[in-house]
MARTIGU-170849 format. One record per residue (C-alpha): residue number from 1; x, y, z; residue in three letters. Coordinates in steps of 0.5 Angstrom, whole numbers, plus 2048, in hexadecimal, padded with zeros to 3 digits. Example, Ala and Ser with C-alpha at 12.3 -4.5 7.8 and 13.67 -1.06 7.14 Angstrom:
# MARTIGU-170849
R,1,819,7F7,810,ALA
R,2,81B,7FE,80E,SER
//
This chain:
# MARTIGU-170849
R,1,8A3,8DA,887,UNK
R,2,89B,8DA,889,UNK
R,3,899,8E2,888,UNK
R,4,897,8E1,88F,UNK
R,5,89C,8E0,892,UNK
R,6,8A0,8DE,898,UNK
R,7,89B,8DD,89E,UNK
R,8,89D,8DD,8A5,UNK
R,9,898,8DB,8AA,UNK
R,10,898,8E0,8B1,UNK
R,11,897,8DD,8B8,UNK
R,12,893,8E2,8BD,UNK
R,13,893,8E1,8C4,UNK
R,14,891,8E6,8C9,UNK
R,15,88E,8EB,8C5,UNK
R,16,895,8EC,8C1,UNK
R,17,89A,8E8,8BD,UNK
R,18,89E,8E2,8BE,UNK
R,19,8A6,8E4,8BC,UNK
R,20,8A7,8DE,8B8,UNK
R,21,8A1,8E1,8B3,UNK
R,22,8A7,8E8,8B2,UNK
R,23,8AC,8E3,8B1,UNK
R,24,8A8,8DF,8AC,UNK
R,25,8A6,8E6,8A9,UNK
R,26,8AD,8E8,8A8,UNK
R,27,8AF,8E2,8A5,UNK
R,28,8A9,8E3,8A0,UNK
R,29,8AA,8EA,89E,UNK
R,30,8B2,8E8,89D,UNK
R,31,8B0,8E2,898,UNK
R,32,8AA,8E6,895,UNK
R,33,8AF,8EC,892,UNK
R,34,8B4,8E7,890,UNK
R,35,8AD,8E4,88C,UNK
R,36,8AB,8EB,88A,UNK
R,37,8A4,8E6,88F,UNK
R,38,8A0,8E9,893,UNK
R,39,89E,8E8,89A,UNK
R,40,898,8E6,89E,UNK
R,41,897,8E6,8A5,UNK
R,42,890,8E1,8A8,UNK
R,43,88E,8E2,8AE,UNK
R,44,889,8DD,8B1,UNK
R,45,886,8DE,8B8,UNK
R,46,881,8E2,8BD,UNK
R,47,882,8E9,8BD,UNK
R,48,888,8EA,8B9,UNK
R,49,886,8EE,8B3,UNK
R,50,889,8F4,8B8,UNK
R,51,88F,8F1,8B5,UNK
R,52,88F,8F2,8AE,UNK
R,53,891,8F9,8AE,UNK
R,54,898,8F9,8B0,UNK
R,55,89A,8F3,8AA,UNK
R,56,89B,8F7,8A6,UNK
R,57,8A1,8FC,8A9,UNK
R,58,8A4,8F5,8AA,UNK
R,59,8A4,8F3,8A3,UNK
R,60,89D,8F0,8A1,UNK
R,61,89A,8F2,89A,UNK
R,62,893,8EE,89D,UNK
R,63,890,8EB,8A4,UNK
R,64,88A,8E6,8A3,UNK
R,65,887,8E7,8A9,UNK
R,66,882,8E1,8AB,UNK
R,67,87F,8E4,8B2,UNK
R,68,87A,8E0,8B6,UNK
R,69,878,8DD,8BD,UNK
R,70,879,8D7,8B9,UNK
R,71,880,8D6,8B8,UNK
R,72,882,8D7,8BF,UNK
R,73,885,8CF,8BE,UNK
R,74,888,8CD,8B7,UNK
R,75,882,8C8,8B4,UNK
R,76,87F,8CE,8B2,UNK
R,77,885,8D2,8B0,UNK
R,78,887,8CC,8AC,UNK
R,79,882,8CB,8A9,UNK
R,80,882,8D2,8A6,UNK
R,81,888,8D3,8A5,UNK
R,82,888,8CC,8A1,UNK
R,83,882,8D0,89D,UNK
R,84,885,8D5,89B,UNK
R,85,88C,8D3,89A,UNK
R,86,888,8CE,894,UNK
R,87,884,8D4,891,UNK
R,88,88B,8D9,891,UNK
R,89,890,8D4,890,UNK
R,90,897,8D8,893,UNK
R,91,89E,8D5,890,UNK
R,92,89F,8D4,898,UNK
R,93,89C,8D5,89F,UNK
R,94,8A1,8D6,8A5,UNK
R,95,89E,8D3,8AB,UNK
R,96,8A2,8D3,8B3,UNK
R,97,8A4,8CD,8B5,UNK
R,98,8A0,8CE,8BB,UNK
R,99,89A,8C9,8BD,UNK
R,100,897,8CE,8BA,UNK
R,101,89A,8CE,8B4,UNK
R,102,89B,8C8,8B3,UNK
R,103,894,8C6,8B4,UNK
R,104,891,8CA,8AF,UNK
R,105,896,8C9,8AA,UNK
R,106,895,8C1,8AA,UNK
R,107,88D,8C3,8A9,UNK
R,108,88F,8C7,8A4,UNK
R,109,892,8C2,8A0,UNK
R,110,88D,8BD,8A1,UNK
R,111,888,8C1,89E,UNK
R,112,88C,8C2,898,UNK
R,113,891,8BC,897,UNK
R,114,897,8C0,898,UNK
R,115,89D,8BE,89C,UNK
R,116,8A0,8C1,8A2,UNK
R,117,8A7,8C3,8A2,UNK
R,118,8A8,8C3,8AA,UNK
R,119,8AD,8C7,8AE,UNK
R,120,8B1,8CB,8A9,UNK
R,121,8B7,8CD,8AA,UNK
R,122,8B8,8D1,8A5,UNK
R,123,8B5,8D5,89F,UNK
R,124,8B9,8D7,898,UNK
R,125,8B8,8D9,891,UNK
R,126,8BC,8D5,88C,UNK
R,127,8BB,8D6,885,UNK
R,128,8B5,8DA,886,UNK
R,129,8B2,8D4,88A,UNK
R,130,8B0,8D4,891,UNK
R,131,8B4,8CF,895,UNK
R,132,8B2,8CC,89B,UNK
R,133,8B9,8C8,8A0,UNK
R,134,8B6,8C3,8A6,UNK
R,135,8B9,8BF,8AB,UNK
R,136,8B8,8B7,8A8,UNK
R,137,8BA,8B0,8AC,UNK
R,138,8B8,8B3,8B3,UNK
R,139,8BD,8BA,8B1,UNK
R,140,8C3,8B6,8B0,UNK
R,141,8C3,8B8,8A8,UNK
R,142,8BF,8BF,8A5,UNK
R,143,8BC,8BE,89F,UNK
R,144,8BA,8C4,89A,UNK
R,145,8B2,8C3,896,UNK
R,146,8AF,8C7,891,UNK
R,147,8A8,8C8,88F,UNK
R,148,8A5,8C4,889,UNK
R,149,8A1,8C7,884,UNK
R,150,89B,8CC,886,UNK
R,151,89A,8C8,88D,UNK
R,152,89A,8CD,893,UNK
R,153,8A0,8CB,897,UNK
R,154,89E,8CB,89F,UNK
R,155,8A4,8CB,8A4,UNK
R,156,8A4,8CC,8AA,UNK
R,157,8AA,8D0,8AE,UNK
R,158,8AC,8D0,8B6,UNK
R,159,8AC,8D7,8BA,UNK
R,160,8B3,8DB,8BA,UNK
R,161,8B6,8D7,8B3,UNK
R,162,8B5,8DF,8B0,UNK
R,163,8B6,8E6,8B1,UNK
R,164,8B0,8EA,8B2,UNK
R,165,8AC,8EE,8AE,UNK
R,166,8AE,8F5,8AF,UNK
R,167,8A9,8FB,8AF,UNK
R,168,8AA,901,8AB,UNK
R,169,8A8,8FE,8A4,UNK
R,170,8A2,903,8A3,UNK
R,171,89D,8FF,89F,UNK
R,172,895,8FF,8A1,UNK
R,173,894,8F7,89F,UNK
R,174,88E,8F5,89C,UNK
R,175,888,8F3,8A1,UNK
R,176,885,8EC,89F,UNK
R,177,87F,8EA,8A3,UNK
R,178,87E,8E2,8A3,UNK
R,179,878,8DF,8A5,UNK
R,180,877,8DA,8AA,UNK
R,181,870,8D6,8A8,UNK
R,182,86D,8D0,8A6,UNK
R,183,874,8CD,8AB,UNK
R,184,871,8C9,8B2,UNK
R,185,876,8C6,8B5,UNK
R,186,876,8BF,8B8,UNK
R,187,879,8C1,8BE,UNK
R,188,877,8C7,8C4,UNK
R,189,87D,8CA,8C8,UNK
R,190,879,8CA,8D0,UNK
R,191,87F,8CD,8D4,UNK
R,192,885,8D0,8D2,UNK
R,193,88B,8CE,8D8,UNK
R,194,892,8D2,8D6,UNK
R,195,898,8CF,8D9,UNK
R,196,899,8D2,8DE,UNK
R,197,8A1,8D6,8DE,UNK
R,198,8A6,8D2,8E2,UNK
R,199,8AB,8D8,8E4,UNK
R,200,8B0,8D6,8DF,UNK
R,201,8B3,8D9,8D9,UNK
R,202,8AF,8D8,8D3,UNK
R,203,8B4,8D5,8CF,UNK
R,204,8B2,8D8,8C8,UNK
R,205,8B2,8DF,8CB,UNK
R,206,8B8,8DD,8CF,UNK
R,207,8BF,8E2,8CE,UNK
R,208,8C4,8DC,8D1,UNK
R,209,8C3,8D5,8D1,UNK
R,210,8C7,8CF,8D4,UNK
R,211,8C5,8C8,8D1,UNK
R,212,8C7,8C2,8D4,UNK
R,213,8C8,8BB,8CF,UNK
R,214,8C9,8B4,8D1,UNK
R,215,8D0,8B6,8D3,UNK
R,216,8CD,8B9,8DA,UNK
R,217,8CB,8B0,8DB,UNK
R,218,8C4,8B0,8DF,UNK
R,219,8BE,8B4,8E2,UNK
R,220,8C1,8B6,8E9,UNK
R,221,8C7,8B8,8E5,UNK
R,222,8C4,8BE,8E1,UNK
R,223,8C4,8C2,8E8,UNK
R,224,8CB,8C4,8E6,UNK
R,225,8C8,8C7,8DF,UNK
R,226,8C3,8CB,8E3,UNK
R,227,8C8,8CE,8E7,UNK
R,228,8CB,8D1,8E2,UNK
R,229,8C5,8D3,8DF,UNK
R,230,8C3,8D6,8E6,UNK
R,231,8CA,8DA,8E7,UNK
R,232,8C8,8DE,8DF,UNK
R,233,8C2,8DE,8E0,UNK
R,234,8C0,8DA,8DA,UNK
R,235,8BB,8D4,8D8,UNK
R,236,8BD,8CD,8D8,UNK
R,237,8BD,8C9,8D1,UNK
R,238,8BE,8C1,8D0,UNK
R,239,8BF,8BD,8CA,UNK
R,240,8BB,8B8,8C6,UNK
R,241,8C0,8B3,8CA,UNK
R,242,8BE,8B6,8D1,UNK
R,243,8B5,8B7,8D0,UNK
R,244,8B5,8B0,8CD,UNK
R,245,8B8,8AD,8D2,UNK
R,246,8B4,8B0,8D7,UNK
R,247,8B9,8B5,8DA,UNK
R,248,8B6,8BA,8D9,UNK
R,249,8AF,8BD,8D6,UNK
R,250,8AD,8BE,8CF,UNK
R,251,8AC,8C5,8CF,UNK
R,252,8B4,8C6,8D1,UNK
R,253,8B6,8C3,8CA,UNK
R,254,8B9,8C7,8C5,UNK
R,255,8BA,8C4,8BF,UNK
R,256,8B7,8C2,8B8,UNK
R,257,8B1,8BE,8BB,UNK
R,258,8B1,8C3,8C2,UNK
R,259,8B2,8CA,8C2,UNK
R,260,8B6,8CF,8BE,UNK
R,261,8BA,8D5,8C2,UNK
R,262,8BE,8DB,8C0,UNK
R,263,8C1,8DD,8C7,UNK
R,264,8C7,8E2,8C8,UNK
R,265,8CB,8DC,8CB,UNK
R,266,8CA,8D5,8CA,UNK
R,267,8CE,8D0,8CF,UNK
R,268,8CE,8C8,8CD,UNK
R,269,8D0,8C4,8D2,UNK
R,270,8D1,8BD,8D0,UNK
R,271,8CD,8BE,8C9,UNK
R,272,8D0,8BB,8C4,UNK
R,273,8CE,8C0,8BF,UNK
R,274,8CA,8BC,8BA,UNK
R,275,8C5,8BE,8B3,UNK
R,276,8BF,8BD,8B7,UNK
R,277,8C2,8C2,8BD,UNK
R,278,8C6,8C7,8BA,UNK
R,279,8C1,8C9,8B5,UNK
R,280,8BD,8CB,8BC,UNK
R,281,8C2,8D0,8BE,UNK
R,282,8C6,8D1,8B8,UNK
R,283,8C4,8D8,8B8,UNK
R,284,8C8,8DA,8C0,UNK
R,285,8CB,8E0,8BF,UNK
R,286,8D1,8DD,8C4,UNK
R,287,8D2,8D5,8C5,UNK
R,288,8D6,8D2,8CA,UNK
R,289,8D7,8CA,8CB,UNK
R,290,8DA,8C7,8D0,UNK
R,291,8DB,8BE,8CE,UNK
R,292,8E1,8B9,8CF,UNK
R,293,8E1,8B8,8C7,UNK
R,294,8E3,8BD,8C3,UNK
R,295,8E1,8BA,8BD,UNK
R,296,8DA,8BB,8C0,UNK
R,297,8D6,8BF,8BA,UNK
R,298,8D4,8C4,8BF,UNK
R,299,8DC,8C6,8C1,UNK
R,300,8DE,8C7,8B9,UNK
R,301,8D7,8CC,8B8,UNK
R,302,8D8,8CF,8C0,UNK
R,303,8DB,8D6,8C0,UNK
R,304,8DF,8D4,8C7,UNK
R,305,8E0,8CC,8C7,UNK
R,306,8E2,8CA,8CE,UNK
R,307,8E5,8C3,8CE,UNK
R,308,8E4,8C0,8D5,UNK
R,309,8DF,8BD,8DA,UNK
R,310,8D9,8C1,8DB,UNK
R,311,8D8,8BF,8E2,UNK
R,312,8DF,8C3,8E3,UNK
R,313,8DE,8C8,8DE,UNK
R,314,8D8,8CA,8E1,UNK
R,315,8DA,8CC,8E9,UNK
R,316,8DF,8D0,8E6,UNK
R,317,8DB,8D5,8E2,UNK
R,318,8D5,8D4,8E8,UNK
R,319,8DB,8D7,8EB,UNK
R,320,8DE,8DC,8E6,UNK
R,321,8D6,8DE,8E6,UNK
R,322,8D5,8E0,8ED,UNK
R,323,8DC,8E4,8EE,UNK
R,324,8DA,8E8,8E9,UNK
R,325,8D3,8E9,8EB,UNK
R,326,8D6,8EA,8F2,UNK
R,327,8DB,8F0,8EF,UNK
R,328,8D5,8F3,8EC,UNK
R,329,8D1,8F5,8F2,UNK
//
């Protein structure tokens, strides 16, 4: 493996770090001891280099820190990390599977030919080697690559696919500053609009999530999800089958392409479970799926299987909830 390296590329926002750049630095620091690798953090953005001095009680031996007005959009970031990549030559760069993310890696590649494994689920070391599981065939089939040669390896990974980085490992990292010059972007930020929160529970961040699939049959009939979701206080999720029909918005899709969560309690609803969705919530700590079939995947990895029609399930846990709820004032 190259002398520098396991990279993993940190998000900032709001004057701190995203938590998918711990659970990347936990991943790497895991890999980098089983390499006898060290581990570099990059951090690329406005007023970041404050940030710095934490990585290394996290696990990182050195933070490239590239800080300018000019990196407030990825193009120049891009641009830099695609540099420096080139001139350091890391054995693999860990990016978040984020807009983020994913922008700067493609740039990445770009400017060095490299390719992408996009959306890991997994990384290992086998034989001494870096291994790389993906989702194939829209995640139908998992799929494990290797690095060829010296050629760095790019991958991006989604938010909660790893435990955090934990403090407490003691080191002072080494500080590198990268320059940003001789960069003029093609582009210019004029304002900058956040998305204004909804009020509803942020799936990745969600404790309980009840998800609903094909099996709820329309639009008008996911209230029944919403309900439950309302008596635990939970976020409502979706399958690719449901947000490809229009049922339900994108952002509620947990998934492969969608987004990965690590609830305390998953409830699918008429989901049938397959690759592409499972690999989204895998890692709930509690499953409970409710689904006519029984030989649905969903109910063979299920904790608690639930062989019924939803829309009479449903009611009756709704019930159960409020009793409970009422027994408790």
């Amino acid at each position: 493996m190259s002398n520098n390296g396991i990279w993993v590329v940190a998000e900032p926002y709001k004057g701190a770090l995203e938590g998918v750049s711990y659970e990347l630095l936990g991943k790497a620091v895991a890999l980098g001891a089983q390499l006898n690798a060290p581990v570099s953090v990059v951090l690329l953005g406005q007023n970041v280099k404050s940030l710095a001095g934490e990585l290394g009680n996290y696990g990182a031996d050195k933070v490239y820190v590239a800080d300018d007005a000019q990196l407030g959009g990825t193009e120049v970031a891009g641009e830099v990390l695609g540099k420096l990549v080139g001139e350091q030559h890391p054995a693999v760069v860990l990016f978040p599977a984020t807009s983020f993310g994913r922008d700067l890696a493609s740039a990445v590649a770009a400017a060095n030919k490299l390719g992408v494994a996009a959306d890991a689920s997994d990384l290992k070391v086998e034989g001494g080697a870096l291994k790389v599981v993906r989702p194939i065939f829209g995640g139908n089939a998992l799929v494990t690559l290797s690095g060829q040669g010296a050629q760095t390896l790019l991958v991006t990974v989604a938010p909660k696919a790893f435990e955090r980085a934990q403090a407490g490992a003691g080191k002072t990292a080494e500080v590198v500053d990268v320059p940003v010059s001789g960069v003029s972007p093609r582009t210019q930020i004029r304002q900058f609009v956040e998305e204004v929160a909804s009020g509803k529970i942020a799936l990745n961040e969600a404790e309980i999530i009840v998800a609903g699939g094909r099996g709820v049959g329309s639009a008008e009939k996911f209230s029944i999800i919403e309900d439950l979701a309302r008596a635990l206080g939970a976020a409502v999720g979706a399958s690719r089958a449901v947000t490809d029909a229009g049922w339900r918005p994108a952002n509620e899709q947990i998934g492969q392409t969608g987004v990965t969560v690590k609830p305390k309690l998953y409830i699918a609803a008429g989901i049938s479970g397959a690759v592409q969705h499972w690999v989204g919530m895998k890692e709930s700590g509690y499953i409970i799926a409710i689904n006519t079939d029984p030989e649905a995947p969903i109910m063979k990895v299920a904790d608690l299987a639930i062989v019924g029609d939803l829309f009479k399930v449903i009611p009756e846990l709704i019930k159960e909830i409020n009793t409970l709820k009422g027994a408790a004032v």
